[in-house]
PDB file of N, CA, C and O in Angstrom:
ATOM      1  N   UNK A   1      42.155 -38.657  11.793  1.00  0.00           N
ATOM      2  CA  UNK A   1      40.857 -38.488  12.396  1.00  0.00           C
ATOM      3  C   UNK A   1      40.017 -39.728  12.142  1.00  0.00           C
ATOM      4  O   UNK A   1      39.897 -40.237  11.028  1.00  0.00           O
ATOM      5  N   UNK A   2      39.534 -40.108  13.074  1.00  0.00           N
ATOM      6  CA  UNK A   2      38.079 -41.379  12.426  1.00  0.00           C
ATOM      7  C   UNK A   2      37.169 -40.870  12.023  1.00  0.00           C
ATOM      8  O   UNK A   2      36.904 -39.668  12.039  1.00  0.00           O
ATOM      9  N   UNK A   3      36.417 -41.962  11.497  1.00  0.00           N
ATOM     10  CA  UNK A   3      35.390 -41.900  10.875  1.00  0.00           C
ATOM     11  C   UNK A   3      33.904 -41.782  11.828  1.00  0.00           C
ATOM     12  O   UNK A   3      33.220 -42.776  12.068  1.00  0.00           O
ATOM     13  N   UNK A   4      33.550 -40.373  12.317  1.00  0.00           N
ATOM     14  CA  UNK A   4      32.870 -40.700  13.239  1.00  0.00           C
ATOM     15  C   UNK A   4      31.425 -39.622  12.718  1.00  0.00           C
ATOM     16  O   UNK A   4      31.880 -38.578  12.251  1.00  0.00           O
ATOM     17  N   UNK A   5      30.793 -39.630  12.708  1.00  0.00           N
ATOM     18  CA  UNK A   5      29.296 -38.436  12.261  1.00  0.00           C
ATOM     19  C   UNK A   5      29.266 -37.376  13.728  1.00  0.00           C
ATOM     20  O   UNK A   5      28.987 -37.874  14.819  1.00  0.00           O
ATOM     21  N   UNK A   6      29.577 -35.932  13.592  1.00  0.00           N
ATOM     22  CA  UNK A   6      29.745 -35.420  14.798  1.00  0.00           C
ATOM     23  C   UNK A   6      28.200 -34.561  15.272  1.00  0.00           C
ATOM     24  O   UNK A   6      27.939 -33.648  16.055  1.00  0.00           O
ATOM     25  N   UNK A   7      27.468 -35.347  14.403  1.00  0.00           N
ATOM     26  CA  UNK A   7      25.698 -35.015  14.732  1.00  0.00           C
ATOM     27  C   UNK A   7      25.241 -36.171  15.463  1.00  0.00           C
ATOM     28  O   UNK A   7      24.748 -36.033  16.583  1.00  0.00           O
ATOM     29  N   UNK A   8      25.370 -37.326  14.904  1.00  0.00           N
ATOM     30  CA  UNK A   8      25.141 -38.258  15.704  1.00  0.00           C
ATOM     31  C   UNK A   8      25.666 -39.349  16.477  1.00  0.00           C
ATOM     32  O   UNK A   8      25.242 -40.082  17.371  1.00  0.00           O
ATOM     33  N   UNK A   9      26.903 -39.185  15.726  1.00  0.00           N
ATOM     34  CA  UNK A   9      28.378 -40.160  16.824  1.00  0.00           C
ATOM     35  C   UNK A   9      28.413 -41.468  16.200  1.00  0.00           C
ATOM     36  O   UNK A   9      29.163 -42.329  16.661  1.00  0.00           O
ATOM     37  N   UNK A  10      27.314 -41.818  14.700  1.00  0.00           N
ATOM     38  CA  UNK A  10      27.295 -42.725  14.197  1.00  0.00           C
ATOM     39  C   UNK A  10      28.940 -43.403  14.191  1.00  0.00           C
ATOM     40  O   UNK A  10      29.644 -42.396  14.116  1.00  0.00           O
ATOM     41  N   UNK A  11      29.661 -44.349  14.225  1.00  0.00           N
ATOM     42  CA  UNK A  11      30.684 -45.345  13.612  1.00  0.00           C
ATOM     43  C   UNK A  11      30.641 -46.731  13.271  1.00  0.00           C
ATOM     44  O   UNK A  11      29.651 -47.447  13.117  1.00  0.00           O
ATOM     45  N   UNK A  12      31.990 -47.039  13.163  1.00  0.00           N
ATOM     46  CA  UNK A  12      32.147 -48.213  11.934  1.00  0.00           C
ATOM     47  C   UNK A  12      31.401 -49.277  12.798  1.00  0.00           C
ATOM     48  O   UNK A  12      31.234 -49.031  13.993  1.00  0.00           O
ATOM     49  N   UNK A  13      31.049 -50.175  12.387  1.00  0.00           N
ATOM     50  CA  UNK A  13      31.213 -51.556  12.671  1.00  0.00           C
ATOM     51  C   UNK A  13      31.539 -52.634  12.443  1.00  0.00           C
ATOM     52  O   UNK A  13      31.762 -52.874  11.256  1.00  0.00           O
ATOM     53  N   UNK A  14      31.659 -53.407  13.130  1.00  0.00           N
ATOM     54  CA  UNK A  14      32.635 -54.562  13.333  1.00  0.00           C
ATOM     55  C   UNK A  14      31.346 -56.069  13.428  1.00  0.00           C
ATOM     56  O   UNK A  14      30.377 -56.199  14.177  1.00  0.00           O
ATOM     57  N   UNK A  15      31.889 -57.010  12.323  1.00  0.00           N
ATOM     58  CA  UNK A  15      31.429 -58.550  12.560  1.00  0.00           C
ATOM     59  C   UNK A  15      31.712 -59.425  11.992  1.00  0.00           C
ATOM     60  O   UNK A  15      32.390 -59.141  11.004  1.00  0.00           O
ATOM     61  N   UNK A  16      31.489 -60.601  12.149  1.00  0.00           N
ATOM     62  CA  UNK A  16      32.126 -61.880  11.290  1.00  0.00           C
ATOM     63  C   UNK A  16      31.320 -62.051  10.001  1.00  0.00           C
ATOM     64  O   UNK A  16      30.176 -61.676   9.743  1.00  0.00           O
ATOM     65  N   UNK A  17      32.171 -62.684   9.295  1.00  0.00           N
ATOM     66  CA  UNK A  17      31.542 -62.419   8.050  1.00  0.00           C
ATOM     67  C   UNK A  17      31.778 -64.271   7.974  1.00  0.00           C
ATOM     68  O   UNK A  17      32.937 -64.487   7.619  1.00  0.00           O
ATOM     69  N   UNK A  18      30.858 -65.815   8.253  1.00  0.00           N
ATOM     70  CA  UNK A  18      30.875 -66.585   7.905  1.00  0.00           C
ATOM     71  C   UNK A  18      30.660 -67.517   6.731  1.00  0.00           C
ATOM     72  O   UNK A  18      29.600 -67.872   6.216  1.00  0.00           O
ATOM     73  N   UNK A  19      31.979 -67.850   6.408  1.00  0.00           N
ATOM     74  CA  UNK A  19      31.413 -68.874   5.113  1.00  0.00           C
ATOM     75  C   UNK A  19      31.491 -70.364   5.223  1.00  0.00           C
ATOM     76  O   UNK A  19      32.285 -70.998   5.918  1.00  0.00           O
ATOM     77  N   UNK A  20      30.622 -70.801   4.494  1.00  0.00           N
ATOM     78  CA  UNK A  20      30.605 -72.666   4.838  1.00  0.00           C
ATOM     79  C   UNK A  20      31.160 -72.912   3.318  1.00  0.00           C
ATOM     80  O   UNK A  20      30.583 -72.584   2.282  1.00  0.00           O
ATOM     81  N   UNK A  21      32.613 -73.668   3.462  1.00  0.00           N
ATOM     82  CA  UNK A  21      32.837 -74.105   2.175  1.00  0.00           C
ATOM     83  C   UNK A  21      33.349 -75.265   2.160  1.00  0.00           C
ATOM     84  O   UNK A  21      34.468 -75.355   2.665  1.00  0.00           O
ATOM     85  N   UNK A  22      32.571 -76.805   1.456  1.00  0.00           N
ATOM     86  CA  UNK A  22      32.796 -78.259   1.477  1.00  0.00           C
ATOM     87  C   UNK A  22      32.919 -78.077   2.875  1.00  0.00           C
ATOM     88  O   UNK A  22      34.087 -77.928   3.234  1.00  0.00           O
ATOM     89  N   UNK A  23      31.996 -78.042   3.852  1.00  0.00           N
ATOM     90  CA  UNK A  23      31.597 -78.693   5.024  1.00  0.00           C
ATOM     91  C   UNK A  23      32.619 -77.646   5.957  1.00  0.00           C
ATOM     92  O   UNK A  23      32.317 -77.761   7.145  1.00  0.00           O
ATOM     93  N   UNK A  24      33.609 -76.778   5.767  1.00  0.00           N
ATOM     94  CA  UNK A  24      34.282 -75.924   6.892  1.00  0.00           C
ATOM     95  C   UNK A  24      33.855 -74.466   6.899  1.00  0.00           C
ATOM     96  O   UNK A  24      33.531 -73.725   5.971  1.00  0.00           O
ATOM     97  N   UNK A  25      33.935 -74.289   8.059  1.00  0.00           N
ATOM     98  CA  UNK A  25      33.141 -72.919   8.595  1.00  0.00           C
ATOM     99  C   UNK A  25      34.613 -71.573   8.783  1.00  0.00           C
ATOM    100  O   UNK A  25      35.360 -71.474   9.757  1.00  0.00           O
ATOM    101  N   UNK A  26      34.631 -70.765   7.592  1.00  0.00           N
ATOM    102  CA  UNK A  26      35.650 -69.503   7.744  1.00  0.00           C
ATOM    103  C   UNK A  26      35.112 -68.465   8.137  1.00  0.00           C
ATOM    104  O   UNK A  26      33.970 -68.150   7.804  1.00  0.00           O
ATOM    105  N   UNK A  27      35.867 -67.765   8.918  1.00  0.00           N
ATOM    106  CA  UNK A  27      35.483 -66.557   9.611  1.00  0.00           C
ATOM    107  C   UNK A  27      36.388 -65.656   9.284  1.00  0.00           C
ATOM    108  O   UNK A  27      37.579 -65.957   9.203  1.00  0.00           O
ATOM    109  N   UNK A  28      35.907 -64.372   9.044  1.00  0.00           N
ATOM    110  CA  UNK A  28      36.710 -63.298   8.432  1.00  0.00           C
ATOM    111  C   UNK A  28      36.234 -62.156   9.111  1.00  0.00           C
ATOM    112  O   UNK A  28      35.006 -62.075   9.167  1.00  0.00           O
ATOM    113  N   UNK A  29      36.887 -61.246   9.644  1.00  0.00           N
ATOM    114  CA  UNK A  29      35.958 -59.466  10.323  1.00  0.00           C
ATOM    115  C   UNK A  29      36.061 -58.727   9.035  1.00  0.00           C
ATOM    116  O   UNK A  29      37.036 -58.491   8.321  1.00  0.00           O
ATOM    117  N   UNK A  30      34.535 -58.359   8.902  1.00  0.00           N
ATOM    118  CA  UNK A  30      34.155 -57.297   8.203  1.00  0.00           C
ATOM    119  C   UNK A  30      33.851 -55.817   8.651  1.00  0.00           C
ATOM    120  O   UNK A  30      33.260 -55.684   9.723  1.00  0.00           O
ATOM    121  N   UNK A  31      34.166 -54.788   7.997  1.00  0.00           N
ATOM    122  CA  UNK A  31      34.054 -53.970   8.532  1.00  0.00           C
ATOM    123  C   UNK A  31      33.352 -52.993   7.877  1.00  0.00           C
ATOM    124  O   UNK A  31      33.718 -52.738   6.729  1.00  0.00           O
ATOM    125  N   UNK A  32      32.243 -52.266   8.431  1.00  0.00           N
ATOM    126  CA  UNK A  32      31.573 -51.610   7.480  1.00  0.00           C
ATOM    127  C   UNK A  32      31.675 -49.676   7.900  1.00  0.00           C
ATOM    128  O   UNK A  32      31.557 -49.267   9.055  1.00  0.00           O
ATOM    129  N   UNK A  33      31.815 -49.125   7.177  1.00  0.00           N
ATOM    130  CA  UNK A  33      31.885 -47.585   7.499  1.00  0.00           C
ATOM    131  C   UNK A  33      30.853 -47.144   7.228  1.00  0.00           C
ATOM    132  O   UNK A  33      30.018 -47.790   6.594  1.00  0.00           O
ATOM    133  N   UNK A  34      30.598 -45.484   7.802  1.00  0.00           N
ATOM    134  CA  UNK A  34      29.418 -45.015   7.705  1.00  0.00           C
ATOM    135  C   UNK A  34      29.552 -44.329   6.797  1.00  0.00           C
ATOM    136  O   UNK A  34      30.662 -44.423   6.274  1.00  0.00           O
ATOM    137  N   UNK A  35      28.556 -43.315   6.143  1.00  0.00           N
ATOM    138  CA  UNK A  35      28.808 -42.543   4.751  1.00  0.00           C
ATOM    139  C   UNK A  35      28.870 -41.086   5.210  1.00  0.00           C
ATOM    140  O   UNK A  35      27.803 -40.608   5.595  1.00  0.00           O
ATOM    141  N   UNK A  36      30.148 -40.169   5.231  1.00  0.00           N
ATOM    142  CA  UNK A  36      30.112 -39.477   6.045  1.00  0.00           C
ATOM    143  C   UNK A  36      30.427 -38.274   4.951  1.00  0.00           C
ATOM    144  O   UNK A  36      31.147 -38.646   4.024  1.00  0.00           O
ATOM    145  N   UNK A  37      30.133 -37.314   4.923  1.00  0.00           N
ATOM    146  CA  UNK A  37      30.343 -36.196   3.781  1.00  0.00           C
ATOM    147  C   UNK A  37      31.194 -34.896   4.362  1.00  0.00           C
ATOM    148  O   UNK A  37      30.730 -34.723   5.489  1.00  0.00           O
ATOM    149  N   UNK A  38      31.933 -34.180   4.191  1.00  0.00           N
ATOM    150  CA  UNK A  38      32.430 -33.098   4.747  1.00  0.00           C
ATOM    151  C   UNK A  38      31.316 -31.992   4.235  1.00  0.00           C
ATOM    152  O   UNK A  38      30.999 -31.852   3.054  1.00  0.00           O
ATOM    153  N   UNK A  39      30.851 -31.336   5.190  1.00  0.00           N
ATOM    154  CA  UNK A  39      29.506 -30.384   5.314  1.00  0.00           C
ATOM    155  C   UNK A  39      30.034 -29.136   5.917  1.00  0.00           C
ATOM    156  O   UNK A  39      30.283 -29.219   7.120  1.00  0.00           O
ATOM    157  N   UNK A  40      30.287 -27.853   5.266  1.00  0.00           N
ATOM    158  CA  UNK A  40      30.319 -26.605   5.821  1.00  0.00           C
ATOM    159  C   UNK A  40      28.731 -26.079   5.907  1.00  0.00           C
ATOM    160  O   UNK A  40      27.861 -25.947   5.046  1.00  0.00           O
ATOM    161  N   UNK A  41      28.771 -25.792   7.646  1.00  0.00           N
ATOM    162  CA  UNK A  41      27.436 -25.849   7.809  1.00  0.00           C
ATOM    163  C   UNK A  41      27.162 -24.096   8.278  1.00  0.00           C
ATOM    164  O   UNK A  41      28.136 -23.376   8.058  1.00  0.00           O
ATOM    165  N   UNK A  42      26.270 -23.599   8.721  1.00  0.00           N
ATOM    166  CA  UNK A  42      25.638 -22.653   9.522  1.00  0.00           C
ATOM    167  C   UNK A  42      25.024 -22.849  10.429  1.00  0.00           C
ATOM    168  O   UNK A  42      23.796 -22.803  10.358  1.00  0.00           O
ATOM    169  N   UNK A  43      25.962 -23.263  12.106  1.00  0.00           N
ATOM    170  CA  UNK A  43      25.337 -23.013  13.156  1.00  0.00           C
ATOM    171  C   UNK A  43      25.029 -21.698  13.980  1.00  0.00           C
ATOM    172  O   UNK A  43      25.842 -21.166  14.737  1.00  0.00           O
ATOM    173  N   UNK A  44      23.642 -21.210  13.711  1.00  0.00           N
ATOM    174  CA  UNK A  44      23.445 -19.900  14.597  1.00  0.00           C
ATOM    175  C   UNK A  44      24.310 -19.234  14.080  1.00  0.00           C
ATOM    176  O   UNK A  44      25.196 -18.761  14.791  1.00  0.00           O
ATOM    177  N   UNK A  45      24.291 -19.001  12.617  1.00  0.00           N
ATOM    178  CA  UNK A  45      25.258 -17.405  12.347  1.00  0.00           C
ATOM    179  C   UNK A  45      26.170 -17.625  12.077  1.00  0.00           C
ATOM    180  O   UNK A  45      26.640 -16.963  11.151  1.00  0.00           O
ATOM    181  N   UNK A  46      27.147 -18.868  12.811  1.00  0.00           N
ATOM    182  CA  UNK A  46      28.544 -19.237  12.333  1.00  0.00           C
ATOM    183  C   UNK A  46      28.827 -20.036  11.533  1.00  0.00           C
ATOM    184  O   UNK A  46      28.479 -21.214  11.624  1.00  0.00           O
ATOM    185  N   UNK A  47      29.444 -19.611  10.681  1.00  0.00           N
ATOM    186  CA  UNK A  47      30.119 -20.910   9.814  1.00  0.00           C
ATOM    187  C   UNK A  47      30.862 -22.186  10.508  1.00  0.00           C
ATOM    188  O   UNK A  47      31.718 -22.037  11.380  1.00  0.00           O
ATOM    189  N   UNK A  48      30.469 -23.368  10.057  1.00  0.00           N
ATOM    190  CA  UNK A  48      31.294 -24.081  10.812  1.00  0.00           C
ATOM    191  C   UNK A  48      31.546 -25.433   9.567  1.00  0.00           C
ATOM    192  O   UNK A  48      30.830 -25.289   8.576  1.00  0.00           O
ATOM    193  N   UNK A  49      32.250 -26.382   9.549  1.00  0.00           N
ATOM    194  CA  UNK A  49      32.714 -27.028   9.234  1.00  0.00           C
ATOM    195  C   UNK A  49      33.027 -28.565   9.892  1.00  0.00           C
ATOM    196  O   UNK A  49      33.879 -28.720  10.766  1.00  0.00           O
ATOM    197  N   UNK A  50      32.112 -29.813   9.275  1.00  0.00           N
ATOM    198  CA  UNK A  50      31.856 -30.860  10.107  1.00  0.00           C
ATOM    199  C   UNK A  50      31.731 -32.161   9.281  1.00  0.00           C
ATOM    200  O   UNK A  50      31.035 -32.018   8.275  1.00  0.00           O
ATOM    201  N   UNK A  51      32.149 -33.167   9.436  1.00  0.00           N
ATOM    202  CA  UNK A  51      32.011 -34.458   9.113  1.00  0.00           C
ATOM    203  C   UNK A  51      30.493 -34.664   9.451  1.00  0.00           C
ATOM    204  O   UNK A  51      30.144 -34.202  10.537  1.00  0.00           O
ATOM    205  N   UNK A  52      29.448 -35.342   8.622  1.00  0.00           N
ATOM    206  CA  UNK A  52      28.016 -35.668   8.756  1.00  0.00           C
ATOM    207  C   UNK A  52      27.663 -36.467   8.043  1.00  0.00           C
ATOM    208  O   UNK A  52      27.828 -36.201   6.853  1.00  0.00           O
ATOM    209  N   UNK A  53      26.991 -37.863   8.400  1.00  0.00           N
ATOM    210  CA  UNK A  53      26.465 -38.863   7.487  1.00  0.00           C
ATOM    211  C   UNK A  53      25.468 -38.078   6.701  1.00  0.00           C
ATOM    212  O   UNK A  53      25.260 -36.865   6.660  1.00  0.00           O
ATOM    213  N   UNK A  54      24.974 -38.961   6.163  1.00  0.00           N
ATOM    214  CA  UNK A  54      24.068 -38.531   4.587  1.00  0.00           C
ATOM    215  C   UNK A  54      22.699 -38.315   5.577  1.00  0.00           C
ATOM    216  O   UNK A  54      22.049 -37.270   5.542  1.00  0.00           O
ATOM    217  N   UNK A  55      22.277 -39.739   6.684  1.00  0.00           N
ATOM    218  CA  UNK A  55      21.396 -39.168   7.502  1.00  0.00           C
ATOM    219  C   UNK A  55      21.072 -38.281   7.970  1.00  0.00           C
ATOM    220  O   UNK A  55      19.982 -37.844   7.602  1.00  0.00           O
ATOM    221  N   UNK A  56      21.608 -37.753   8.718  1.00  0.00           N
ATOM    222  CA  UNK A  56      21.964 -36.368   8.998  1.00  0.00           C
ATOM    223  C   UNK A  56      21.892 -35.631   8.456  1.00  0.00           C
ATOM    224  O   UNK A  56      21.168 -34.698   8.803  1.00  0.00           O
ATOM    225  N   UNK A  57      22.667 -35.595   7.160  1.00  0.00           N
ATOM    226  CA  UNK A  57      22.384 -34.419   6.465  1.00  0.00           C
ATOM    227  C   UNK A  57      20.734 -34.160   5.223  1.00  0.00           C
ATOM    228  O   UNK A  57      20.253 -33.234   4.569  1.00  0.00           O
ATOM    229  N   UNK A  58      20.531 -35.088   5.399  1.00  0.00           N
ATOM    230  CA  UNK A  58      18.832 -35.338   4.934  1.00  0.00           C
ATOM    231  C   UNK A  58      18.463 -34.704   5.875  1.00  0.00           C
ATOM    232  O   UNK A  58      18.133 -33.628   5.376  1.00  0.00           O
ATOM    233  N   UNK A  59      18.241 -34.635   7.262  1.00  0.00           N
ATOM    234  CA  UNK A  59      17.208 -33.694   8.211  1.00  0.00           C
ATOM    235  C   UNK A  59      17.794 -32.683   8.151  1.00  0.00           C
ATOM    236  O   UNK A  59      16.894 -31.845   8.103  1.00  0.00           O
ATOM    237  N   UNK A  60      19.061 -31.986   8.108  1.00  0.00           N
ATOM    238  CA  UNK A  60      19.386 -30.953   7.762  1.00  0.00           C
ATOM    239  C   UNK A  60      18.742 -29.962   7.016  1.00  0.00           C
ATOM    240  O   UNK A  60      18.152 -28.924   7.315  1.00  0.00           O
ATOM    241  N   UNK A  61      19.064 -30.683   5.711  1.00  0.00           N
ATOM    242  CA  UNK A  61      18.641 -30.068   4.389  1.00  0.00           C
ATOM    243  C   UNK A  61      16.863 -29.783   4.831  1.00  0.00           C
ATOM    244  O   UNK A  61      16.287 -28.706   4.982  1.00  0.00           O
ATOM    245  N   UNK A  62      16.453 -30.855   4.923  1.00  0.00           N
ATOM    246  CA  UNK A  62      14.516 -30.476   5.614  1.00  0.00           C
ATOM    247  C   UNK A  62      14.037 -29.705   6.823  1.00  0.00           C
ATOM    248  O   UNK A  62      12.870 -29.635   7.208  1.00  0.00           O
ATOM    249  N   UNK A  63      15.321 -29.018   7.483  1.00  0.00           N
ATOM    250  CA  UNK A  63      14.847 -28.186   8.153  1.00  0.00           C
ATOM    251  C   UNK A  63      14.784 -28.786   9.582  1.00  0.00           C
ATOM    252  O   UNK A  63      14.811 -28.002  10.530  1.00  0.00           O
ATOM    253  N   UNK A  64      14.710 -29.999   9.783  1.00  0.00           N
ATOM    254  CA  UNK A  64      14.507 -30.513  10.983  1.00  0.00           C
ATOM    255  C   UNK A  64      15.195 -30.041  12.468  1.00  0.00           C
ATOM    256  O   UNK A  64      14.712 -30.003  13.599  1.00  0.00           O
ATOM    257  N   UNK A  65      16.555 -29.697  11.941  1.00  0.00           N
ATOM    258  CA  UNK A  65      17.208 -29.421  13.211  1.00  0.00           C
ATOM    259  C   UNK A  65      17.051 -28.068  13.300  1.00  0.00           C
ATOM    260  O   UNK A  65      17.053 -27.393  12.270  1.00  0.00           O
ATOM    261  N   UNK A  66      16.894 -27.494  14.543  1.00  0.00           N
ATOM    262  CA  UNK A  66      17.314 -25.850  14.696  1.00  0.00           C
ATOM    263  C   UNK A  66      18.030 -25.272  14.838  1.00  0.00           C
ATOM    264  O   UNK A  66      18.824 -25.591  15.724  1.00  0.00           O
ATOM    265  N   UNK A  67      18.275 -23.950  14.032  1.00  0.00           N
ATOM    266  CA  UNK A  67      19.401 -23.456  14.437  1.00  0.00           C
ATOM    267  C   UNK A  67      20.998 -24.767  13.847  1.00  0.00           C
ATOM    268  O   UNK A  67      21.960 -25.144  14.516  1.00  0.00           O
ATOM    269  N   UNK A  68      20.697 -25.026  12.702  1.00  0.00           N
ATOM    270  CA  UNK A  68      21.445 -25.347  11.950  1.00  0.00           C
ATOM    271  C   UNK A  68      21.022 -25.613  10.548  1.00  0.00           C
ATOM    272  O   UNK A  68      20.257 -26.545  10.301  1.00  0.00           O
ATOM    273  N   UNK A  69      21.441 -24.912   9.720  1.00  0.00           N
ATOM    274  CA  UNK A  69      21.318 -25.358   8.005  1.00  0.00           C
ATOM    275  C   UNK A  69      22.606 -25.363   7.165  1.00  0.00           C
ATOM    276  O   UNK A  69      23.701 -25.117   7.673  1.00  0.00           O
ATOM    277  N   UNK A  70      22.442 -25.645   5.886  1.00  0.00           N
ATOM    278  CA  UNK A  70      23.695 -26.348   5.257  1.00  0.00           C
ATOM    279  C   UNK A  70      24.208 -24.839   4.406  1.00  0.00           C
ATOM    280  O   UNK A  70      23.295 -24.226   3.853  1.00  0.00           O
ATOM    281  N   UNK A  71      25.438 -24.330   4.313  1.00  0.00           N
ATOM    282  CA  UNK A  71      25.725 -23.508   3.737  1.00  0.00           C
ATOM    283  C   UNK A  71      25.451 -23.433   2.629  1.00  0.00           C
ATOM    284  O   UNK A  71      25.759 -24.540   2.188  1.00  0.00           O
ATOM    285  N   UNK A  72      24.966 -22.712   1.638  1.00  0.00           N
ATOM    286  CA  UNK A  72      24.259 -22.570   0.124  1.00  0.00           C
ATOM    287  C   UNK A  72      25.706 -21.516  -0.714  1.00  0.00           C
ATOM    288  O   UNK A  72      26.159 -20.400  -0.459  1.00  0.00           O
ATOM    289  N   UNK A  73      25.953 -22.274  -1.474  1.00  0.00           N
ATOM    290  CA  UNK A  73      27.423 -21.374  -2.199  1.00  0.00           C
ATOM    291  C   UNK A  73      26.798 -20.652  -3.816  1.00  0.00           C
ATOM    292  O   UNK A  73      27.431 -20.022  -4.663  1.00  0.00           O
ATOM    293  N   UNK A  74      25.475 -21.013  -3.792  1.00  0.00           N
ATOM    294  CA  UNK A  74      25.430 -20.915  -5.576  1.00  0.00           C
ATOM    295  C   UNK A  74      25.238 -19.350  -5.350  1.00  0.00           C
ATOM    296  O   UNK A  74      24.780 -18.798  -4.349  1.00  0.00           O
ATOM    297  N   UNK A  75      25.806 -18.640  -6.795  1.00  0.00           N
ATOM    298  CA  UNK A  75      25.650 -17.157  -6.677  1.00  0.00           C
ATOM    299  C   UNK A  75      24.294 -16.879  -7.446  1.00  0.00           C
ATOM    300  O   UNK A  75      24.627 -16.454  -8.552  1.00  0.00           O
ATOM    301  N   UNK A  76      22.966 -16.928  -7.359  1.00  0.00           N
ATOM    302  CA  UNK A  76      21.856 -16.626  -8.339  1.00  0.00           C
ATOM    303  C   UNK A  76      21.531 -15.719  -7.959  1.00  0.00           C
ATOM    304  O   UNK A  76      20.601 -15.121  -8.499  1.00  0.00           O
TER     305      UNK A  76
END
């Protein structure tokens, strides 16, 4: 599976990473990933289960989205 955020479709990216060393210019692709957490969530009643950056899951947790919150496991 990739690495993809299925809230916001966030993915990796791709760029050169340049270095100047004694006067020559190296180029290397860097690649950076997103921070993606496995989240069993509660959409509308259902349990569901989803890959979600940390972004994402910050508005989560605050309520922002509707009709979705983060499953709570503690027994108090």
């Amino acid at each position: 599976m990739s690495r993809i955020c299925e809230m916001c479709e966030k993915k990796s990216q791709k760029g050169k990473k340049i270095a100047l060393i004694w006067g020559v210019k190296y180029r290397s692709i860097r690649h950076r990933q997103p921070n993606l957490r496995k989240v069993a969530l509660l959409v509308e009643g259902i349990e569901a289960k989803a890959k979600v950056c940390t972004s994402c899951l910050k508005t989560i947790k605050a309520n922002k989205v509707s009709g979705i919150t983060k499953r709570d496991y503690s027994t108090k």
